[in-house]
Backbone as a chain_set.jsonl record, in Angstrom:
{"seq": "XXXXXXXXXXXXXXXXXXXXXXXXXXXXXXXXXXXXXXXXXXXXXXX", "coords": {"N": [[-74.887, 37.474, 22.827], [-77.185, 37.983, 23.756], [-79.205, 36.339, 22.287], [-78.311, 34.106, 23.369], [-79.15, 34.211, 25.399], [-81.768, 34.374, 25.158], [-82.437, 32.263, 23.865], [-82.059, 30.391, 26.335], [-84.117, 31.29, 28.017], [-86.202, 30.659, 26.549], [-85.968, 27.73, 26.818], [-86.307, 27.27, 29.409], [-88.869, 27.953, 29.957], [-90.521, 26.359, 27.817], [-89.439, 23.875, 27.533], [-88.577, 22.266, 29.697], [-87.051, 19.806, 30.589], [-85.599, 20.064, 28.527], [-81.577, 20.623, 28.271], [-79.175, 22.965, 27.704], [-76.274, 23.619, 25.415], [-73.007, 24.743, 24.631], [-70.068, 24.87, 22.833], [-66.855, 25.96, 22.391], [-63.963, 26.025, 19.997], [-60.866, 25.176, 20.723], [-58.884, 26.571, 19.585], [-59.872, 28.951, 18.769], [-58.834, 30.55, 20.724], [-56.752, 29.97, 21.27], [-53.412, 30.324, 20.304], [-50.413, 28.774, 18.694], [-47.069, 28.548, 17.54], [-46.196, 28.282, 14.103], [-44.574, 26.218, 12.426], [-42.912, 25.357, 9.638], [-40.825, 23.656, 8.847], [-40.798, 21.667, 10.893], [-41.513, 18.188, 11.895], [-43.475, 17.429, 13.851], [-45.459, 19.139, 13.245], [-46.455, 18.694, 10.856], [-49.202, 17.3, 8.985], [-49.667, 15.246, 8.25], [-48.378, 13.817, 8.755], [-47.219, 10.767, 11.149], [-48.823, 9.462, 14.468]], "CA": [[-75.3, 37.033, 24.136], [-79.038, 38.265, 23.818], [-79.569, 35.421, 21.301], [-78.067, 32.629, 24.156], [-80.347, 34.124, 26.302], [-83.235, 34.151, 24.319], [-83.055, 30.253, 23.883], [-82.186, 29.85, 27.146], [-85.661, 31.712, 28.617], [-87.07, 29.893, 26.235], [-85.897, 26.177, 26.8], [-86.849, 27.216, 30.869], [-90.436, 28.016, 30.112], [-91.179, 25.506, 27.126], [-88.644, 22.635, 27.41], [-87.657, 22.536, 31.037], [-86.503, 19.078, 30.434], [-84.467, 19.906, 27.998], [-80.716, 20.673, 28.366], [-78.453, 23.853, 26.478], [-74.771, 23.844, 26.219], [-72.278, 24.96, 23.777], [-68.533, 25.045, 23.431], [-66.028, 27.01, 21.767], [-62.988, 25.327, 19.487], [-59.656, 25.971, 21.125], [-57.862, 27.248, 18.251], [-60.898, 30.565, 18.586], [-58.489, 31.45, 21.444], [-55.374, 29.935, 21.642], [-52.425, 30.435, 18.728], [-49.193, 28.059, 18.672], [-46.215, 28.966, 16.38], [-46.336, 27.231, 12.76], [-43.029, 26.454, 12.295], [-43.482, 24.335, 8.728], [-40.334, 22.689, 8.484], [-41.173, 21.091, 11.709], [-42.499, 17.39, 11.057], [-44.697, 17.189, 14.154], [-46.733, 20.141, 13.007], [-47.363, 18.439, 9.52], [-50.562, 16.936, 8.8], [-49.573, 13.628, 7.405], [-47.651, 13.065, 10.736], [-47.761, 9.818, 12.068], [-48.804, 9.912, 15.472]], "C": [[-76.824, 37.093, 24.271], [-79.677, 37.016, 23.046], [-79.103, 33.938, 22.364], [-78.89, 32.82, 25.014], [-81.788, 34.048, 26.336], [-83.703, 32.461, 24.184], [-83.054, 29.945, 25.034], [-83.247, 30.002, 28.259], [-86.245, 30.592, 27.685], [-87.354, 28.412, 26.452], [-86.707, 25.907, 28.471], [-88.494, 27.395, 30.833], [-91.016, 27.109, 29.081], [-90.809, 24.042, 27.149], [-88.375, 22.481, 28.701], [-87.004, 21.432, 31.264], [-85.719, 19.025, 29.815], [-82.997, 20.789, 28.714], [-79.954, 21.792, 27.312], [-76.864, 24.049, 27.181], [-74.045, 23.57, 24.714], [-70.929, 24.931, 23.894], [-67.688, 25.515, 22.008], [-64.459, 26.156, 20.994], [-61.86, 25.561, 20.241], [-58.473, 26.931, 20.443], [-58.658, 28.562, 18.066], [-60.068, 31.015, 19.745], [-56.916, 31.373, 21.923], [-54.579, 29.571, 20.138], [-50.875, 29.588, 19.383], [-48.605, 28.848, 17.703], [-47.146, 27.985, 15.696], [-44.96, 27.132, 12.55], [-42.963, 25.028, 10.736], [-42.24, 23.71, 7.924], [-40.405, 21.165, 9.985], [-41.901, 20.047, 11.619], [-43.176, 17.048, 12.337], [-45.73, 17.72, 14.112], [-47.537, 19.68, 11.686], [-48.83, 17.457, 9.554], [-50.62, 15.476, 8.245], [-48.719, 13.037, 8.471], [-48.23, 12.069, 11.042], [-47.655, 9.944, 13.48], [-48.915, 8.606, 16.158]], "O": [[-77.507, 36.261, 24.869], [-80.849, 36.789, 23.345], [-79.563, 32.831, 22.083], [-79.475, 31.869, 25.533], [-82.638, 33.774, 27.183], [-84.731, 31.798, 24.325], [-83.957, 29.152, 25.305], [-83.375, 29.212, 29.195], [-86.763, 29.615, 28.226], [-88.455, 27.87, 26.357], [-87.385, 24.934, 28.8], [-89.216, 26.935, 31.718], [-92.209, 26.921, 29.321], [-91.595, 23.135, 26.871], [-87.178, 22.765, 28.667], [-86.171, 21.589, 32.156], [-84.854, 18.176, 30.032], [-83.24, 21.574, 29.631], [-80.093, 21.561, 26.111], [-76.383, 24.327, 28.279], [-74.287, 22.672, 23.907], [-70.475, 24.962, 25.038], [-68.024, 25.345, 20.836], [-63.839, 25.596, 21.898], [-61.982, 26.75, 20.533], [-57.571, 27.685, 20.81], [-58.196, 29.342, 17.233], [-60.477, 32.133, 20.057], [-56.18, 32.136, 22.549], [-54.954, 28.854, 19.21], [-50.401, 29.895, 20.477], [-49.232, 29.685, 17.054], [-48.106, 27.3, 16.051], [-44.268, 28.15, 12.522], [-42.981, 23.834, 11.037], [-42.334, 23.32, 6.761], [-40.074, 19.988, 9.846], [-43.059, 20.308, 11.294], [-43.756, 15.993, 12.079], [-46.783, 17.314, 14.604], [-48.687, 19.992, 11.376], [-49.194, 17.038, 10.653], [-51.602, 14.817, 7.903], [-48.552, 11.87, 8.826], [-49.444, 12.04, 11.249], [-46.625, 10.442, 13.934], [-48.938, 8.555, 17.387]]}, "num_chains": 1, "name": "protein.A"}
């Protein structure tokens, strides 16, 4: 967090035009089964 806030003092006093914004995968917080005879979980699934 000290390191998002560090850019983000910094973008306010050197960049103030610029813009900061990050985002997080969903799979860093949310878990489904795997169930791997299941063929809409496979990967070659047509969709």
């Amino acid at each position: 967090m000290r390191v998002l806030y560090a850019i983000d003092e910094w973008i306010k006093d050197m960049r103030s035009d610029w813009r900061f914004a990050f985002e997080v995968a969903m799979g860093g917080f949310i878990k489904t089964p795997y169930a791997p005879d299941d063929p809409r979980q496979r990967a070659d699934a047509v969709r």
